[in-house]
N, C-alpha and C positions, 0 to 999 in steps of 0.2 A: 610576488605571489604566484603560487603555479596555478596551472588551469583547474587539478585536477581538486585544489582549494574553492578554487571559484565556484566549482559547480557546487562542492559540498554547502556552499554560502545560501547559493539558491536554493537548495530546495529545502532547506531551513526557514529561506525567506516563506517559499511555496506553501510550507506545512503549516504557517502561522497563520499568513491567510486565509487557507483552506480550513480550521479549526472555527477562524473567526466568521465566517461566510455560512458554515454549517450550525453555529451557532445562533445567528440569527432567523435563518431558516425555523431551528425549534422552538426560538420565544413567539415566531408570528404563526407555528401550527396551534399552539399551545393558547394561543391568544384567543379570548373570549369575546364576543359581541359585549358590547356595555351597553349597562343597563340604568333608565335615567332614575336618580334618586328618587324622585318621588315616588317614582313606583314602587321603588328597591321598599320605601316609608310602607306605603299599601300591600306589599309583598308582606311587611316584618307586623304590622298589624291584622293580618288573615293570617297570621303564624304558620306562613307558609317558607318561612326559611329554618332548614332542616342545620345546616353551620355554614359557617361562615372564616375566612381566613382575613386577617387583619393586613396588609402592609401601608408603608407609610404615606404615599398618596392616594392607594385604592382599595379597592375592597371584591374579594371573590369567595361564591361558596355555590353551594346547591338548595335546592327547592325539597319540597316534600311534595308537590303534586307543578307538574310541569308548566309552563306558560302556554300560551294560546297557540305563541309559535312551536311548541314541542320543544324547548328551551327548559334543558332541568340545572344547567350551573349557568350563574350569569356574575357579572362583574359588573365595578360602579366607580364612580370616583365618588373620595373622602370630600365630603362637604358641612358636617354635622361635628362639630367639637362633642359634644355627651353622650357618642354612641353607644359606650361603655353600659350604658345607665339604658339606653333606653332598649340594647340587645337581652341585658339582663332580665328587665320589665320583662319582654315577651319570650323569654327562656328560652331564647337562643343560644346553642354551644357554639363559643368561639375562640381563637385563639391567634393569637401576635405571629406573623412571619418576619424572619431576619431574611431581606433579602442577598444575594452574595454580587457584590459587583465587582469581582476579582477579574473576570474576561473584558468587561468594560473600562476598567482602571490601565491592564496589561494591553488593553488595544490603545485605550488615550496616549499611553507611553510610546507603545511600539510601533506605533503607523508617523509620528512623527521623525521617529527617528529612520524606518527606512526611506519614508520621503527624500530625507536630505542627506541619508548614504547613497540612495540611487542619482540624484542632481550630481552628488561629490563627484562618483564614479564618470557618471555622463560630461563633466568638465574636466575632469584627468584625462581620459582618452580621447578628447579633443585636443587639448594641451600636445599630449603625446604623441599624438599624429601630424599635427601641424609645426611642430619643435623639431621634430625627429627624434622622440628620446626614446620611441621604444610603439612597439603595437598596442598591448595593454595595458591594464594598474600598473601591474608588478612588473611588465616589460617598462614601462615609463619610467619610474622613481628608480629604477635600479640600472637602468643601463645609461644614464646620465654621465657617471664616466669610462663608459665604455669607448673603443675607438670607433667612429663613425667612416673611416676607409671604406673606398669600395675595391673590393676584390675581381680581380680580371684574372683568369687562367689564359693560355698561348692560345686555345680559341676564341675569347672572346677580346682580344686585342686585335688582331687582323691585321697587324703593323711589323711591318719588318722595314730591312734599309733600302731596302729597294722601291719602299716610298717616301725616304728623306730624298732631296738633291739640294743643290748649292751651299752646303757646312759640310766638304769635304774632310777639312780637320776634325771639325767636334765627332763625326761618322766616324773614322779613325779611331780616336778616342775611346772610344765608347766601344768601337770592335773587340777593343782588349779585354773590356770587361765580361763583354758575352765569351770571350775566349775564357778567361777567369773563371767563367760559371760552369760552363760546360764542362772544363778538363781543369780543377784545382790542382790536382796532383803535376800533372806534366807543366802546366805554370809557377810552382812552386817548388819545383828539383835544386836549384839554386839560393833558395832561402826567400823567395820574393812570397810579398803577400798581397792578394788584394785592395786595393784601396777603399777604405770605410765610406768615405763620403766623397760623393763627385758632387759640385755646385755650377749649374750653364747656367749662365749669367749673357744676358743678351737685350736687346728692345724688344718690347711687346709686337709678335705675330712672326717672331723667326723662326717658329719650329721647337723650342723648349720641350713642352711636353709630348708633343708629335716624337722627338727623339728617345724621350724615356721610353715611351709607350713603343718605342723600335726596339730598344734593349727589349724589355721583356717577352716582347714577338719573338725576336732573333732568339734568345735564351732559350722560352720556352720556358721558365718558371714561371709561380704567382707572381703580381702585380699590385701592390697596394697600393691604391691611389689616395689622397686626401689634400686638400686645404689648407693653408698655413690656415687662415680664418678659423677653421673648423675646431679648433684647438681651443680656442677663446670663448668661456660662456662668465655667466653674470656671477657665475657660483666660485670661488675662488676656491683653487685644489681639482677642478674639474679636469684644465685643461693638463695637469700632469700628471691626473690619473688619465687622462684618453691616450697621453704618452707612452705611460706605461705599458697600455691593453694592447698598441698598437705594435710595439716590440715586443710583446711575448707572442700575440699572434703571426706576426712573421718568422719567431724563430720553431714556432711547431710545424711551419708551414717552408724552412728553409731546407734547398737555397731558393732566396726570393727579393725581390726588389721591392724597397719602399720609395716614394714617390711623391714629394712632398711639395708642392705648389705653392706659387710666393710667399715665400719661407721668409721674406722679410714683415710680414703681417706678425711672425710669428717671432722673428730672430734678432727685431729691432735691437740697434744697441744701448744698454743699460743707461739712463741718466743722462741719455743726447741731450744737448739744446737744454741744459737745465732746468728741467720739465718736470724732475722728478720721478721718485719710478711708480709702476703700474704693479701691485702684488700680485697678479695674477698672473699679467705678462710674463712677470721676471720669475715666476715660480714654473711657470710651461719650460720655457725657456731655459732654466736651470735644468729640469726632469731629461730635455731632450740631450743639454750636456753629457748631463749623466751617463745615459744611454749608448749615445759614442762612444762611450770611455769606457762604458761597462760589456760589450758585446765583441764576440772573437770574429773576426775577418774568417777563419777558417769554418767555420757553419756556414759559408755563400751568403753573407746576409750583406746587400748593399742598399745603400743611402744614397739615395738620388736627389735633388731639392733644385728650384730655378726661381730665379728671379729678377727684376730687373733694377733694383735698386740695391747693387752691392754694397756701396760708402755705405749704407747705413745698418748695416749688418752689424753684430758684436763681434769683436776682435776675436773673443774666444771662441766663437761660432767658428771661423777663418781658420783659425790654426790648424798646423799639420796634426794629424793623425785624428781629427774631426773632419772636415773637410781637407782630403788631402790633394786631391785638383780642383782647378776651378777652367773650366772650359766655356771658354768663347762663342757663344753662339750669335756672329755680326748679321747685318742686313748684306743680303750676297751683292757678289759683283758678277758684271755683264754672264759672265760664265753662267754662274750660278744661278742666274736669273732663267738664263735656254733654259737648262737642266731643270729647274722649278716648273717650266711653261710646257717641257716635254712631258711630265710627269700627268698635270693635271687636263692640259689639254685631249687626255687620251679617249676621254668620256664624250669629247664632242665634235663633230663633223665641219675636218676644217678642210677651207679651200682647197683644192692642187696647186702645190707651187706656192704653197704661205710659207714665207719666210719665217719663223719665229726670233731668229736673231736680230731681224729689221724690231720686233716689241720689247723684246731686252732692249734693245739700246734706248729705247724713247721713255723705260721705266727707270730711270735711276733713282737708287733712294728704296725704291718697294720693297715690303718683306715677304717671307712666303708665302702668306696671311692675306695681302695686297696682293699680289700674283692669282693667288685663288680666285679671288673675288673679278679680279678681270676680267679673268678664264668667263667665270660663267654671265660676267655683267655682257661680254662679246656674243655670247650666247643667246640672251637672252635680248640684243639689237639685233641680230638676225632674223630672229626671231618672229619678232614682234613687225620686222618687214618683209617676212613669209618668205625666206630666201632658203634656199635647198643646202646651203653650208654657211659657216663663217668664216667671213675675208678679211683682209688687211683693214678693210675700210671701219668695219666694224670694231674689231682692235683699237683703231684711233679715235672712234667713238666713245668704246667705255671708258678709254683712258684721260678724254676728256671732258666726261661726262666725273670721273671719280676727284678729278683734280681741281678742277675749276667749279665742277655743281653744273644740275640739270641745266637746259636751256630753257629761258625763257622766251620765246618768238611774241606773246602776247603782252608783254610789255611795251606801252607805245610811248615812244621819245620824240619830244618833236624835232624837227631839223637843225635846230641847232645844238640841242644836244649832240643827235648825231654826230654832227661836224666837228666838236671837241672832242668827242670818242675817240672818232677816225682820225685826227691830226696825232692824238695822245697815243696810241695804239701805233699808227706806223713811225711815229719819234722813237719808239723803244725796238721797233725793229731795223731800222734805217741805223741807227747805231749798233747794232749788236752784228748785223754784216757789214760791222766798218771798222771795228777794232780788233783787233787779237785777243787771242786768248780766251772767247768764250764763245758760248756754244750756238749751232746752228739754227734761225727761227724757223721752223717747222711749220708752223699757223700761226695766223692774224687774224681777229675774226672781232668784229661790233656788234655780235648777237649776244644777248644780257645773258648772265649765268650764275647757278648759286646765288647768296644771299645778295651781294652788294656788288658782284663783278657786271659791271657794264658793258667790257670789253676784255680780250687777253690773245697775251703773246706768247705761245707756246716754243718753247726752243729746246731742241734734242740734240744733247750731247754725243759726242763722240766717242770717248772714253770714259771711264770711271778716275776719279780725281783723290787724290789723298792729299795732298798739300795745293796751296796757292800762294802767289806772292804776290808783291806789293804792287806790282803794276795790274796782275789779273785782278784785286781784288781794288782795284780804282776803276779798271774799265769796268767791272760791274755795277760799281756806284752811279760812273755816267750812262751809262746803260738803263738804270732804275730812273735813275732823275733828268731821262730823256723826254719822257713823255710830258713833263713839266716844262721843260725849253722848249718842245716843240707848240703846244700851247700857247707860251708867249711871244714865240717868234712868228708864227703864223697870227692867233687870235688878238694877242696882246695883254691878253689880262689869264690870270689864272684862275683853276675851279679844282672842286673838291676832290676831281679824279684819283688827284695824285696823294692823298693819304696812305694809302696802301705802299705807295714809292718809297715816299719818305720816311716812315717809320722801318722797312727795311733799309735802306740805305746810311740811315742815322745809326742802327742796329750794327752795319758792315766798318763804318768808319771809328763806334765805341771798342767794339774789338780790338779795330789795328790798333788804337790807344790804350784801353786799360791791360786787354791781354796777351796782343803782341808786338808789342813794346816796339812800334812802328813808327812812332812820333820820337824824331830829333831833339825836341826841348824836354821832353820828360824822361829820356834814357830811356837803360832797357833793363824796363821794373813792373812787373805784372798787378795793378791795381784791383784785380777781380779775380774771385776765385773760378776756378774752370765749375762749369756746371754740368747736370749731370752726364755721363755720356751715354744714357742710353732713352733718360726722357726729358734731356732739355733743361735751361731755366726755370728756374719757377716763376710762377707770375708776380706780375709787378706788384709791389707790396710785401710777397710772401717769402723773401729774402731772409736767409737766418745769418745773425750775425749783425757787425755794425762797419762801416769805412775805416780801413786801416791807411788815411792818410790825411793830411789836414785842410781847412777850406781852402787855403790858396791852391792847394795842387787842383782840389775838385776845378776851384775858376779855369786852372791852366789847361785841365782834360775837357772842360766844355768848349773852350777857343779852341782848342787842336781838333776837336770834332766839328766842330763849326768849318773849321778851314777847310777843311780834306771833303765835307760836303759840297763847300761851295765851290771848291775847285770844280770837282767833278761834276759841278753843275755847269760851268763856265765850259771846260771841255766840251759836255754835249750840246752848247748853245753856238760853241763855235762851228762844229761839226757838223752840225744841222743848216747852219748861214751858208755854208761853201755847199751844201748838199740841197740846198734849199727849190728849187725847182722838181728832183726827184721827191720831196717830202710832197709838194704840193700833188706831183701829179698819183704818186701812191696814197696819197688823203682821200681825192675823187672816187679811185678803183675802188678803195675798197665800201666809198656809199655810196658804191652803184651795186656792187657784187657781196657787201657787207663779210665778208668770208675770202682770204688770200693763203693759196697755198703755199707751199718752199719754192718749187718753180716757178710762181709766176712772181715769187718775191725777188728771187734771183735773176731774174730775167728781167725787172723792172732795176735793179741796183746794181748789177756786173756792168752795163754800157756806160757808167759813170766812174771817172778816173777815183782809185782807190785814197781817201783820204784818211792819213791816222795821224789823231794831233797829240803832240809829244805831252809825258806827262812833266805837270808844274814841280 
C-alpha cells in the first residue's frame, strides 16, 4: 500500500468521526429538560399543552402559557399506556414521530470495525519492524520476498588488501578478480572469462569475509552483502523469491560483487544423512542454481560465498562453472601470524624493542580473529596496570589468560592439594625437556585458571608442524601421561588431575589406530572417517553414520589403544625414576614461587645428564 493510500484511509477515517462527534453535539443542543409526568398530567388537564410530538419512549411538545421556569417546550418520558385517549379528552393536537437511527446503527457498525483495523494495523507494523519485512503495511506484506542484502558502496567498506595479512595465496587470488573488474576488456583479449563463483572455505576467524569486503574495497564497485540464513523464512517460495530480487538487483547495479555468508546454511546438500528434504531449502537452493547458470560473467557480476563446512555442500553447488574456484583460506603460519600482529597492533602503543615474532611463535594454531582479540586483550593488561605502553610481558599474559582462562588467586587449596598440582604440573614439564621432538615448556604455574584448570604447562613451539610421526606422537603421549607417573611415583596413589591427560592422550593413541594405521596387528586400514577439517569432530554421540567393521576388530582397536597408552605411561614412569631427585626439588620451587619461568626451568633441568628412554 502506498503512503499516498494511507493518508487517503485517514482522513476518511477522520470524516466519519468528525460527522459522528458533531452529531452528538446536536442531539444534546437540541435536548430538552424533562419534564416529570405528573406534571406533564396537571399540565394536559389545565389544557395547557398547545401539541405534543409522540416518540417511542418519550414524549415532546410546547405549552400555551409557559412554566414558572419561563419553560414553553418541555419533554417527558412515556409512562401511561392510554395517552392516545386521554390527549384526545383534553384536545390536544398530536402526532407520531419516526424517529431515524441511521447515524446510530452506521456508528454501532463502523466504530467496531475501525477499532480492530487500527489493532490489525498496530500489530502489522510491529511484526514488520521486528521481522525485518518492511517499515510499514504495505512495506511489510510486500517486501517479504524481497532480498534483505545490505548494500556497501567502496566508501562505506573501508577495506582494501592492505588490511588482509597472513593468506598471502587467497590475497592473490582474489587480486585477479579486482583486476577482472576493473579492466574486463584487457583480461579478456585472449578469450578468458571471469570466474562466476569464487567459494573461501576456511575455519571460523580466518578472514573469509574480511577478504570479500577487500575485493570490493579494492574494486570499488557495489557490495552486497547477505546471510546464507537470511534466505530461509517460514513461508515457502520466499527464500527463492529473495534470490531472485537479489540478482536482479546486482545486475542494475553491475559490475558488482554479491557476497554470501555461510552459504552452507543455504547450499546444504539435498537428501544428506537420509533426512529427507527440506521444500523450502531445496527450492532457495535450486533458485540460486539457476541463477549461476543464468547470468553472463561479462556484466562484472561476481559471486563470492564462504564457509566453513565444504563436505556438506551440494555437489552441484561445487561444480565448475557455478563455483569455479574454491580458495583456501587456513589458519596462517608463524609468517603470517607477524604480518596479522603487524597490522592490528598499529592502533596501540607498544613497547621499544617488542619483538612481535617472539608472539607469533608462542600463538600457534590462532586465526586472525584470535590475533585480534590478543592485540587488544595485551592492551587492555597494560592497561588496567596503568603502564605507559604494552610489553612482552603482557603479551604472555593475554595469551594466557585466552588459553588456559582467567586466573583465579582466590581460590583456596589446601596443601596438599597443592602438593599434587605441583608434582603433576612439573611431571609434564620434566618430560617435555627430556624427549625430542616436542616443544619447549615456556611456563609452569599452580595458580587455578578457567573453569577446571588447577594448574598448566604452557610450551612454545618452535616451528609450525604439518606432519608428525610415530615416535613425536608417543613422546606426546608420555608427556600427557606424565603428570599421572609423576603423581604416583612421588604421592603414590592417583587423583582426578589427570582427566584432562587422559582423555587427550586416549584421543592421540585412537588416531595412530583407527586413522593412521599405526598399529602392526591391525594393518594399514583407516577404521574412522577423517573429520572435519576445518571444525573438528563432532561430538561424542553426534557421529553420522555406523562402524564399518566387525566387533572383533573394535576388541583388537581397544587393546592396541590400551597398549600404546600404557607404554607411554611406563615410558614417563620410567623417566621420572632416573630423573627423580630433580622432580622432587622442582615440585618444592614451584610451591614456594607457585609460578616457573623457561629459564629457571632450564636451569633447574640442563645440570642433569640428558635422559631419553627408547621407544617400546
Amino acid at each position: 500500500m502506498e503512503k499516498s493510500t494511507q493518508w487517503n484511509l485517514w482522513y476518511i477515517v477522520l470524516a466519519i468521526v468528525g460527522v459522528l462527534i458533531l452529531h452528538s453535539y446536536v442531539q444534546q443542543w437540541q435536548q430538552v429538560e424533562l419534564l416529570p409526568y405528573s406534571e406533564f398530567q396537571l399540565e394536559l388537564e389545565k389544557h395547557n399543552i398547545k401539541e405534543i410530538s409522540v416518540y417511542a419512549d418519550h414524549l415532546e411538545g410546547t405549552l400555551n402559557q409557559p412554566l414558572p421556569d419561563g419553560r414553553s417546550r418541555f419533554a417527558t418520558t412515556r409512562v401511561e399506556l392510554d395517552l392516545a385517549r386521554d390527549l384526545a379528552q383534553y384536545g390536544v393536537r398530536f402526532t407520531g414521530v419516526i424517529q431515524s437511527t441511521f447515524l446510530r446503527d452506521l456508528f454501532s457498525w463502523v466504530a467496531p470495525t475501525l477499532i480492530f483495523f487500527a489493532i490489525w494495523m498496530f500489530a502489522i507494523r510491529k511484526i514488520a519492524g521486528k521481522g525485518g519485512l518492511g517499515g510499514g503495511l504495505g512495506d511489510g506484506l510486500l517486501s517479504i520476498g524481497k532480498s534483505k542484502a545490505k548494500v556497501y558502496v567502496e566508501s562505506d567498506t573501508r577495506v582494501t588488501f592492505e588490511d588482509v595479512a597472513g593468506v598471502d595465496e587467497a590475497k592473490a587470488e582474489l587480486e585477479e578478480i579486482v583486476d577482472f573488474l576493473k579492466d574486463p576488456v584487457a583480461h579478456s583479449r585472449l578469450g578468458a572469462r571471469i570466474p562466476k563463483g569464487i567459494l573461501l572455505v576456511g575455519p571460523p576467524g580466518t578472514g573469509k569475509t574480511l577478504l570479500a569486503r577487500a575485493v570490493a574495497g579494492q574494486a570499488g564497485v557495489p557490495f552486497f552483502s547477505i546471510n546464507g540464513s537470511e534466505f530461509v523464512e517460514m513461508f515457502v517460495g520466499v527464500g527463492a523469491a529473495r534470490v531472485r530480487d537479489l540478482f536482479e538487483q546486482a545486475r542494475q547495479r553491475a559490475p558488482a560483487i554479491i557476497f554470501i555468508d555461510e552459504i552452507d546454511a543455504l547450499g546444504r546438500a539435498r537428501g544428506a544423512w537420509g533426512l529427507g528434504g527440506h521444500d523450502e531449502k531445496e527450492q532457495t537452493l535450486n533458485q540460486l542454481l539457476a541463477e549461476l547458470d543464468g547470468f553472463d560473467p561479462r556484466q562484472g557480476l561476481v559471486l563470492l560465498a564462504a564457509t566453513n563446512r565444504p563436505e556438506i555442500l551440494d555437489p552441484a553447488l561445487l561444480r565448475a562453472g557455478r563455483f569455479d574456484r574454491q580458495v583456501l583460506v587456513d589458519r596462517p603460519d608463524k609468517h603470517g601470524r607477524l604480518q596479522i600482529l603487524q597490522v592490528h597492533s598499529k592502533r596501540i602503543k607498544l613497547a621499544a624493542g617488542l619483538d612481535l615474532a617472539q608472539i607469533a611463535a608462542l600463538t600457534p594454531g590462532f586465526t586472525g580473529a584470535d590475533l585480534a582479540n590478543l592485540v587488544n586483550e595485551a592492551a587492555l593488561v597494560a592497561t588496567r596496570r596503568n603502564a605507559p605502553e604494552v610489553t612482552l610481558a603482557d603479551f604472555t599474559t593475554a595469551i594466557e589468560r585466552i588459553v588456559a582462562g582467567l586466573e583465579k588467586r582466590n581460590r583456596i587449596l589446601n596443601p596438599e592439594e597443592r602438593h599434587i598440582i605441583a608434582v603433576h604440573e612439573m611431571g609434564h614439564a620434566l618430560v617435555a625437556m627430556s624427549l625430542p621432538g616436542l616443544d619447549t615448556v615456556h611456563k609452569v604455574s599452580i595458580i587455578p585458571r578457567g573453569i577446571g584448570a588447577l594448574g598448566y604447562t604452557i610450551q612454545r613451539p618452535t616451528e609450525d608442524r604439518y606432519l608428525m610421526t610415530r615416535l613425536e606422537l608417543e613422546n606426546k603421549m608420555a608427556m600427557l601421561l606424565a603428570g599421572r607417573a609423576a603423581e604416583m611415583l612421588l604421592i603414590g596413589h592417583a587423583s582426578t588431575g589427570a582427566a584432562d591427560d587422559l582423555a587427550k592422550a586416549t584421543d592421540i593413541a585412537r588416531s595412530m589406530v583407527m586413522r593412521f594405521g599405526m598399529d602392526a596387528t591391525l594393518g594399514q586400514v583407516a577404521y574412522e572417517n577423517q573429520p572435519s577439517p576445518f571444525l573438528g569432530p563432532l561430538p561424542e554421540g553426534l557421529e553420522v553414520g555406523s562402524r564399518q567393521y566387525a566387533p572383533e576388530t573394535a576388541r583388537e582397536i581397544d587393546c592396541a589403544v590400551r597398549t600404546l597408552t600404557e607404554t607411554a605411561f611406563n615410558r614417563a614412569t620410567e623417566l621420572l625414576t632416573q630423573r627423580r631427585a630433580t622432580l622432587e626439588e622442582g615440585s618444592q620451587r614451584l610451591l614456594a614461587r607457585e609460578t616457573l619461568t623457561e629459564d629457571e626451568i632450564v636451569a633447574l633441568v640442563r645440570p642433569a645428564a640428558p635422559a631419553v628412554v627408547a621407544s617400546a
